[in-house]
VMD Tcl script that draws the C-alpha trace (Angstrom):
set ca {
  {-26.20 10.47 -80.88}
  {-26.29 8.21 -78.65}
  {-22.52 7.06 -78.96}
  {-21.68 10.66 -78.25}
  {-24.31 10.19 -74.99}
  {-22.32 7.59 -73.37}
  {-19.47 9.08 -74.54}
  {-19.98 12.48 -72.69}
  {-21.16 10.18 -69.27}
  {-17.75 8.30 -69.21}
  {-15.93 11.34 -68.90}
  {-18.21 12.60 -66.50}
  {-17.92 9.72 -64.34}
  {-14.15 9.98 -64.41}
  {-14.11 13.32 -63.83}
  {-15.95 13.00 -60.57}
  {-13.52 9.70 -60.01}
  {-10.45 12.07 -60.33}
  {-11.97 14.63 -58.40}
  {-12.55 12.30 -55.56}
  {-9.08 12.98 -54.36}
  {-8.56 14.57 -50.79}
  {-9.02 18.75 -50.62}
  {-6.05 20.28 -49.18}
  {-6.30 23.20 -46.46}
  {-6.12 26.52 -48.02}
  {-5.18 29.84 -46.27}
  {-5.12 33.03 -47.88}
  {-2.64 35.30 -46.72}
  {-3.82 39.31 -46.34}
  {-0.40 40.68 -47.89}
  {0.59 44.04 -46.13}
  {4.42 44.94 -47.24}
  {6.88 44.51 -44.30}
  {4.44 43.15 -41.58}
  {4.75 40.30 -40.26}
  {1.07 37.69 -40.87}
  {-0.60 35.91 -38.14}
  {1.06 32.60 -37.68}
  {0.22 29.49 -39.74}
  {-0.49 26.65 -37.69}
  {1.10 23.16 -39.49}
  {0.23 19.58 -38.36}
  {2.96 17.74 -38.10}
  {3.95 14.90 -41.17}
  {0.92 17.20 -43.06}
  {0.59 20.02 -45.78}
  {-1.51 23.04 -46.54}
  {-1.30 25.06 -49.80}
  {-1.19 28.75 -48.91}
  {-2.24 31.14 -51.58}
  {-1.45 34.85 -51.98}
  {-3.28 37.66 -52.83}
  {-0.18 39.10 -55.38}
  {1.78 36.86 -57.39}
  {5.34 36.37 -55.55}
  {8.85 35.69 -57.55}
  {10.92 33.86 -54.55}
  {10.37 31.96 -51.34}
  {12.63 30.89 -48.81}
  {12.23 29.48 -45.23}
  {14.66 29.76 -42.33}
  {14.82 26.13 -40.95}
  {13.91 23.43 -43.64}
  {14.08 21.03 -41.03}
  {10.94 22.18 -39.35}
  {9.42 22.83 -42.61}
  {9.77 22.08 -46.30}
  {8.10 24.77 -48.89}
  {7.14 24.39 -52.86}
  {5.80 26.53 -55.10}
  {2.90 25.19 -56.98}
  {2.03 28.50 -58.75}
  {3.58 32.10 -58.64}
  {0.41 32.50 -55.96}
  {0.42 28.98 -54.04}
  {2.45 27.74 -51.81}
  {2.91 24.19 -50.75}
  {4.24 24.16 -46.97}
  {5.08 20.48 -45.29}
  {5.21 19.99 -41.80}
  {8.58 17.98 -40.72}
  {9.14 18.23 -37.08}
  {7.43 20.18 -34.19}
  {8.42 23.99 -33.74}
  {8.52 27.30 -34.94}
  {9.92 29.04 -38.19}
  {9.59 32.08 -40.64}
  {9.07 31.65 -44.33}
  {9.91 35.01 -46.42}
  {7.47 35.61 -49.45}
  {9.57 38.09 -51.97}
  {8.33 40.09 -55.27}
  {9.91 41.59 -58.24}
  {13.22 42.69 -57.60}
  {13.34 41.21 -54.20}
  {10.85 43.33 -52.52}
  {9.65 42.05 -49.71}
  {5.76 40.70 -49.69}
  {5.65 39.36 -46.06}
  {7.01 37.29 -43.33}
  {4.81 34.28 -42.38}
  {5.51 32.67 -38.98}
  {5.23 28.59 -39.60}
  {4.24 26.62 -36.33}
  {4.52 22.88 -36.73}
  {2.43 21.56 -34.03}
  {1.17 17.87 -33.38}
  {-1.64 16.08 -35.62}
  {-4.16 16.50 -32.35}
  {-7.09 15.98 -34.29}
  {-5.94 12.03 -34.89}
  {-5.20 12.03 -31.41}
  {-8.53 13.48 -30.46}
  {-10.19 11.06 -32.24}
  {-8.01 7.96 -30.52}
  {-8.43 9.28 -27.14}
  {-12.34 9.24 -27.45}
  {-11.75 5.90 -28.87}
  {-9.88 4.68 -26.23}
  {-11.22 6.67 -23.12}
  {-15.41 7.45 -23.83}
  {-17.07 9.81 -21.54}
  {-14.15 11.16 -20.33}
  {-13.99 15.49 -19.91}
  {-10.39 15.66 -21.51}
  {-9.42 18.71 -23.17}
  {-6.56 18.59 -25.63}
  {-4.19 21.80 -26.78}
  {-1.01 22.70 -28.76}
  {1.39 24.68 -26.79}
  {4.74 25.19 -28.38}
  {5.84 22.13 -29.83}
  {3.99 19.94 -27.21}
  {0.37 18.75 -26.23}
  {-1.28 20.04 -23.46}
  {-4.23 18.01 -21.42}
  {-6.65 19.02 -19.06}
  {-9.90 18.54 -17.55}
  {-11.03 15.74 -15.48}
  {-11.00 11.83 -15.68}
  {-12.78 9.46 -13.59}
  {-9.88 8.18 -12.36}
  {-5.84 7.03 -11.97}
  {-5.65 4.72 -14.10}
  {-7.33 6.40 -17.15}
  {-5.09 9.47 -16.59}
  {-2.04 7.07 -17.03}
  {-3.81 5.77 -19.90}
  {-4.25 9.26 -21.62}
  {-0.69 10.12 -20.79}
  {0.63 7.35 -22.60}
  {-1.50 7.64 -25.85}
  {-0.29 11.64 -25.72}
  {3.18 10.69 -25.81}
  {3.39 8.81 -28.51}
  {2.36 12.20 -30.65}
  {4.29 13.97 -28.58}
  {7.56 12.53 -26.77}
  {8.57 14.37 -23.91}
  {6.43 17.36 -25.02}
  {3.09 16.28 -22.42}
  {1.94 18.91 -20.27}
  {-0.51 17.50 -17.86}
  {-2.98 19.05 -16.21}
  {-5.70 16.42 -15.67}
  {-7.09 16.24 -12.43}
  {-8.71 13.28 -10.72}
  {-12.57 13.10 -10.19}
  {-14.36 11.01 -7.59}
  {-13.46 9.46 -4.08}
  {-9.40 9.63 -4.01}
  {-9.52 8.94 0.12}
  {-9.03 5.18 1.53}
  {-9.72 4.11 5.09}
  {-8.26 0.77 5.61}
  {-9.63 -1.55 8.33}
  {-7.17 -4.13 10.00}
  {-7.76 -7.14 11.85}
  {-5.01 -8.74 13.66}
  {-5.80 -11.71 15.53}
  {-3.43 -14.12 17.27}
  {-3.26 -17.26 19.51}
  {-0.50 -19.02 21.24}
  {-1.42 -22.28 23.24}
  {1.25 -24.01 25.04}
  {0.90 -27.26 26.70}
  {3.94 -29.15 29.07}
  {3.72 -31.97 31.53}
  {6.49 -33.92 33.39}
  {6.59 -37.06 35.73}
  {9.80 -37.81 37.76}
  {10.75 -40.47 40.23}
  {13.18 -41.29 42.80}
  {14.38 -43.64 45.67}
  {16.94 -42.79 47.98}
  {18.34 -44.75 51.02}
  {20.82 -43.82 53.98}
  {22.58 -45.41 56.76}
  {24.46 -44.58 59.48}
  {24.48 -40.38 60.36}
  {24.02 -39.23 57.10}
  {27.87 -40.63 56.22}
  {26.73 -43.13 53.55}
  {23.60 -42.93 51.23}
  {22.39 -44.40 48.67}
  {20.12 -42.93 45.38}
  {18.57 -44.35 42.38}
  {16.42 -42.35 40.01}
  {16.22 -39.35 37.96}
  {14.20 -36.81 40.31}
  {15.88 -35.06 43.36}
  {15.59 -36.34 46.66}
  {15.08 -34.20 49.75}
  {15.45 -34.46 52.87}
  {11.99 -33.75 53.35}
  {9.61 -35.25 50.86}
  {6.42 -33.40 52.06}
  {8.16 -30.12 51.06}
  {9.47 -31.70 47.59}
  {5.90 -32.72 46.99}
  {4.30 -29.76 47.65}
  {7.04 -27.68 45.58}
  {6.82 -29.51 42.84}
  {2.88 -30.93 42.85}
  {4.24 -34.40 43.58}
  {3.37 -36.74 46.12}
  {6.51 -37.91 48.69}
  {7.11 -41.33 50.83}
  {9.82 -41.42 54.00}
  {10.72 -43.88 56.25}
  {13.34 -43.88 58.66}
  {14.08 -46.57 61.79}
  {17.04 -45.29 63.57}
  {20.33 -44.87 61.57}
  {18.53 -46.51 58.81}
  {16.10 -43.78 56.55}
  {14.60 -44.49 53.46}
  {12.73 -41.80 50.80}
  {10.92 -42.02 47.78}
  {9.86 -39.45 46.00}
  {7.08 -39.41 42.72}
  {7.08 -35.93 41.27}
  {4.48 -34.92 38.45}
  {2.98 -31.49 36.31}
  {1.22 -30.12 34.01}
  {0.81 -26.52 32.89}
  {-1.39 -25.16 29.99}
  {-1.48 -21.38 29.14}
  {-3.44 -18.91 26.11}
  {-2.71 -15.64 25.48}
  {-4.76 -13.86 23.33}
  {-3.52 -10.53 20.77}
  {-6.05 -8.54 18.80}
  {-6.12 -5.34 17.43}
  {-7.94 -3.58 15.01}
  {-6.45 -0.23 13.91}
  {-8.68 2.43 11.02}
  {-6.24 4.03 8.56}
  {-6.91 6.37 6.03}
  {-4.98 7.55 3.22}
  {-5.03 10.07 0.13}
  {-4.48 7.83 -3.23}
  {-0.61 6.73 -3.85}
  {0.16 8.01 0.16}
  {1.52 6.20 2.91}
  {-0.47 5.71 6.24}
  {1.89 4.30 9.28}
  {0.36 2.73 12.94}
  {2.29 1.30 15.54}
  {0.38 0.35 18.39}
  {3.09 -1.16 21.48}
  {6.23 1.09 22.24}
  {10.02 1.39 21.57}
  {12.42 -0.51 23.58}
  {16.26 0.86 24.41}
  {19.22 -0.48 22.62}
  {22.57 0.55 23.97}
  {24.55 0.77 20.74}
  {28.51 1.71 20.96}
  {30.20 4.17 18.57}
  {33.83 5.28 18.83}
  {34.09 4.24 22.49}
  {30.53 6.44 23.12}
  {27.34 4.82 24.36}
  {24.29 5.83 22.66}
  {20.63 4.70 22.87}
  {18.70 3.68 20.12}
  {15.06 2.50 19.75}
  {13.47 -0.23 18.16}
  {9.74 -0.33 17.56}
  {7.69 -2.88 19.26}
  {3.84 -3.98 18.93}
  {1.28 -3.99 16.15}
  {2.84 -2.43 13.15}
  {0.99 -1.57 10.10}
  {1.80 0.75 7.13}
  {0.01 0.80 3.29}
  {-0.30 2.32 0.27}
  {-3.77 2.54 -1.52}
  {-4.14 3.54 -5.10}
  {-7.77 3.74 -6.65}
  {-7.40 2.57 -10.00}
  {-11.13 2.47 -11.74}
  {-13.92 3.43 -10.03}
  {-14.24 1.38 -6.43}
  {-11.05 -0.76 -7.27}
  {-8.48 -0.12 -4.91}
  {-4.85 -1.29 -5.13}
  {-3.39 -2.22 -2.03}
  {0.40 -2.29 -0.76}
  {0.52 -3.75 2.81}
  {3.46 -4.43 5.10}
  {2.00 -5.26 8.95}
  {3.65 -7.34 11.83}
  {3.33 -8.45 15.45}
  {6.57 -8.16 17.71}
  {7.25 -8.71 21.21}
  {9.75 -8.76 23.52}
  {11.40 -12.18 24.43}
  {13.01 -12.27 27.53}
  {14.15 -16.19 26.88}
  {16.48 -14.86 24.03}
  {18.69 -11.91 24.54}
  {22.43 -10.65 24.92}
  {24.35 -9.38 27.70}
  {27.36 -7.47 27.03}
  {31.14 -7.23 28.71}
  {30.11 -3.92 30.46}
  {26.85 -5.50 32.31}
  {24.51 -4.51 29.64}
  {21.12 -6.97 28.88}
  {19.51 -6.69 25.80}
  {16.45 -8.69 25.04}
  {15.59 -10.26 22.06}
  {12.29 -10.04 19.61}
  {9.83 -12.09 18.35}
  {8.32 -10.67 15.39}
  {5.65 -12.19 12.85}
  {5.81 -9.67 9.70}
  {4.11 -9.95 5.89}
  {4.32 -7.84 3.09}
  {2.00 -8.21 0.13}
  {0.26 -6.27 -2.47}
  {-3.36 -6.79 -3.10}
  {-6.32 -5.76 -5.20}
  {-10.08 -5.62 -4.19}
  {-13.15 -3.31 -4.81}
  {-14.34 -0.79 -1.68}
  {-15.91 -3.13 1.42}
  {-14.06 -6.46 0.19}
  {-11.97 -8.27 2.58}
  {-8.84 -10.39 1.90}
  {-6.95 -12.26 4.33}
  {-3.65 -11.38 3.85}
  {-1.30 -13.76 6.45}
  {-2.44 -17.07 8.16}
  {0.39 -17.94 10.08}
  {0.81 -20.99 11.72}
  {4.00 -22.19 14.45}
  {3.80 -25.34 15.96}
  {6.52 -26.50 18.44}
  {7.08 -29.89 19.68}
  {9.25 -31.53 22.08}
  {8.94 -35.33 23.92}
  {12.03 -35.73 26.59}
  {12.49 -39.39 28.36}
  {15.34 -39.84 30.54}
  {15.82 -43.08 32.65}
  {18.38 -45.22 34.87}
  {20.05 -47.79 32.26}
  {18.38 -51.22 32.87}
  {16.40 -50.49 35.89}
  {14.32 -48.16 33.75}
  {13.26 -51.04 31.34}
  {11.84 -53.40 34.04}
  {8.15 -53.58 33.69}
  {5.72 -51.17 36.30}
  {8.69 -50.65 38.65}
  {10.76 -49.05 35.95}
  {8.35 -46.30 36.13}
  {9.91 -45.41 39.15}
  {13.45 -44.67 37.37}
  {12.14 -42.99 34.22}
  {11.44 -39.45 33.99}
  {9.53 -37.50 30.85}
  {8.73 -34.60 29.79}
  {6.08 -33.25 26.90}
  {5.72 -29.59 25.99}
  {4.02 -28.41 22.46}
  {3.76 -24.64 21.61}
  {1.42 -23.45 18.63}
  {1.50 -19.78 17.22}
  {-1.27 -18.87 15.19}
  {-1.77 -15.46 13.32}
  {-4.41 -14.20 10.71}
  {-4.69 -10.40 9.53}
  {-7.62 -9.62 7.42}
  {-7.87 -6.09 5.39}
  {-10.95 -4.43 4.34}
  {-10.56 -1.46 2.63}
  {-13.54 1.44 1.99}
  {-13.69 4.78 -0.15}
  {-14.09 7.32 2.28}
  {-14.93 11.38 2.25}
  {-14.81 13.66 5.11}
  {-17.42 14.88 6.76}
  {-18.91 18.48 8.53}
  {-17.28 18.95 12.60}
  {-20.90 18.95 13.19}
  {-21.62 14.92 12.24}
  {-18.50 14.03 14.61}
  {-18.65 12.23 17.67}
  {-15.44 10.91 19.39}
  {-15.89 8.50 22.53}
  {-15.10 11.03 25.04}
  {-18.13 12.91 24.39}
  {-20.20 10.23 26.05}
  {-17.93 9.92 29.76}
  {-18.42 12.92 32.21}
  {-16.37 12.43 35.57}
  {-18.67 11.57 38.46}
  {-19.22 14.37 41.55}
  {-18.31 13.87 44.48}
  {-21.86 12.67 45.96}
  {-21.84 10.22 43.28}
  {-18.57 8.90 43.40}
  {-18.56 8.37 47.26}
  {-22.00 8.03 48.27}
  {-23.32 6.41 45.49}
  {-19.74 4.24 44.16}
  {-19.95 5.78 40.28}
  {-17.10 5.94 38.20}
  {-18.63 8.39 35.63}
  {-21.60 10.83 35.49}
  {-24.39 10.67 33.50}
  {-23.50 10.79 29.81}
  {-23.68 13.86 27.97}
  {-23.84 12.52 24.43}
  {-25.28 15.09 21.30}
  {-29.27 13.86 21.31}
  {-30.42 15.53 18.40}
  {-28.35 16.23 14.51}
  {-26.20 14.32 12.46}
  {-23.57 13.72 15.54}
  {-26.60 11.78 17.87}
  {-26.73 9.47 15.15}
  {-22.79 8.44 15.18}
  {-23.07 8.60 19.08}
  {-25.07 5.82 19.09}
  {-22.31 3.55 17.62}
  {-20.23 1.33 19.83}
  {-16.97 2.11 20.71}
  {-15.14 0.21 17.91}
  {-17.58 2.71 15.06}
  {-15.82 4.47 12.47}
  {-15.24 8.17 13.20}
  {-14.86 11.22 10.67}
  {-15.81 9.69 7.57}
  {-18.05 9.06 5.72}
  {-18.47 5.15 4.23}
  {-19.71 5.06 0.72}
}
mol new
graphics top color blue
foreach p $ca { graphics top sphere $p radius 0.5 }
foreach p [lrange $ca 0 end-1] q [lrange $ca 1 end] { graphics top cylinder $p $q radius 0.2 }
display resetview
């Protein structure tokens, strides 16, 4: 009894063992004779049995490519999804009559790729669909760089069959602030010295030294900050003549132009002007114009959340005089100096980077003298002449960039809103240049008015 006991549970247990095997997807068809069914949706590289309500004596299916069909019973049908599209399989009775047409849509395995794309991207609103043969995603994502992410998972079910209609969520706007800041010191001094002696009426003279010697020494001296000696008995004159400067200059550039920019956009500013280029062509002379000044251009890209991708090109150019080209026809055309970088750059919204640090530094020592005479000691100073100049260039550009939104035309203030022209009792009895202001004093646009000059205006800073 008992034998027949354990017996009875072994073949229980493997009954349930063998019946642990997958369930297939079964659709039963609602035969009507010569209508067409609804269409049976196939994942692709799977199979669902299909079973009929009358017992069918042939099956056939247009394109066996797109899908492969079996018969596992005179009511079942076994139907294999090969490659994405759309087919008919013809169920046939006794003698050929027909049972029905069943459209077969092999579409991809989505629900796999539902269940990678939470994996992969959590949170996210993205709604997936079969359209066709392809995948279809909407919804919103957070932001550029998980849509690129979701794009690429979806074609890997799908190549060349993603239809994508995701949209962006959150800040997309970048204002970009730009510092540019640059020095140029220059330094030169220069000592000369000469003698000079003459006889007679002026017929036969006499010079040593590698200044120039004028007649007048008082004027050289005061031309040229030097300090002159002349003595003179008759036909007999005698001049020396001890020249020395020293110059020292600074010149100071700054600006600091506000850009903003929609995501993957390109934001230009040129602050300086275009300068004229005669350019020939076929005997004709035209004019062309080449950009001069601060120069700036970028392209931001938010990637996750406050990180911003940055692709900056900026320079500093000038005209140099010093340097140019003059044509055969009369034609001068000056030359540039121009400092330019070009860099690419990642931060997070209020972070600055300092993107150039550009340093020139020029030197040059000159010392000319009379040979021999120069290299007697003290007096040789006297037939010696030098000259020291050193030039030093120094640039730095620092980027901040900031997620920005735009605002109501009430919250704006520009800085002509706070200048109202004078009267004419004011301006001539009283000497004012402007009136009294007439800034907003109450609402969101008081509040901005009371920034300085160099404020951010029309956005809003997050």
């Amino acid at each position: 009894m008992e034998f027949r006991t354990l017996i009875k549970a072994c073949l229980l247990g493997a009954a349930f063992g063998f019946g642990a095997v997958p369930s297939v997807q079964a659709n039963t068809l609602k035969i009507m004779s010569g209508t067409t069914q609804a269409p049976l949706k196939v994942p692709l590289n799977r199979a669902v049995v299909v079973e009929s309500d009358v017992p069918f004596s042939e099956l056939s299916i247009a394109n066996p490519g797109i899908a492969d069909v079996q018969t596992l019973s005179d009511k079942s049908i076994y139907v294999l999804g090969k490659l994405p599209g759309r087919t008919t399989m013809t169920i046939l009775g006794e003698g050929g009559k027909l049972i029905s047409n069943v459209d077969v849509q092999v579409t991809p395995d989505i629900a796999e790729f539902k269940e990678r794309l939470k994996q992969i991207l959590p949170g996210e609103n993205i709604d997936v669909r079969t359209a066709n043969d392809g995948i279809v995603l909407s919804g919103t994502v957070s932001s550029a760089q998980k849509l690129d992410r979701a794009l690429d998972l979806a074609k890997r079910y799908a190549p060349d069959r993603v239809s994508n209609l995701l949209m962006v969520g959150g800040t997309q706007q970048v204002m970009l602030k730009v510092r540019f800041a640059e020095m140029q010191r220059s330094v030169s001094k220069s000592l000369d010295a000469a003698i000079g002696a003459s006889v007679g009426s002026g017929n036969v003279s006499i010079g040593l030294g590698n200044g120039s010697v004028s007649s007048s020494p008082a004027s050289s001296a005061a031309a040229g900050s030097g300090l002159g000696f002349q003595l003179f008995n008759g036909s007999f004159e005698f001049n020396a003549m001890l020249e020395a400067l020293e110059s020292k200059g600074v010149v100071r550039t700054l600006a600091e132009p506000n850009l903003t920019a929609l995501s993957g956009q390109t934001a230009d500013f040129l602050a300086g002007g275009e300068y004229p280029i005669p350019v020939m062509n076929n005997g004709d002379i035209s004019i062309q114009y080449k950009p001069f000044g601060v120069e700036m251009s970028f392209t931001p890209r938010v990637i996750d959340g406050d990180v911003i991708n940055l692709e900056i090109g900026a320079a500093v150019s000038s005209i140099d005089t010093a340097n140019g080209y003059t044509s055969g026809n009369g034609f001068n055309v000056s030359a540039f100096k121009k400092r330019s970088t070009s860099t690419t750059v990642e931060m997070r919204d209020g972070e600055s980077f300092a993107i150039a640090g550009l340093l020139q530094d020029d030197f040059n020592d000159l010392n000319g003298q009379v040979p021999w005479l120069g290299d007697v000691p003290i007096l040789g100073a006297l037939f010696r002449s030098a000259e020291f100049e050193r030039k030093q260039t120094e640039l730095v550009i620092i980027v901040t960039p900031h997620l920005v939104s735009p605002v109501r035309g009430q919250a704006l203030s520009l800085p002509t809103d706070r200048v109202k022209p004078p009267t004419e009792s004011q301006l001539f009895l009283y000497g004012k240049v402007q009136g009294k202001s007439r800034k907003p004093t109450k609402g969101p646009a008081a509040e901005v008015a009371k920034q300085d000059f160099s404020g951010s205006y029309g956005y809003v800073m997050e």
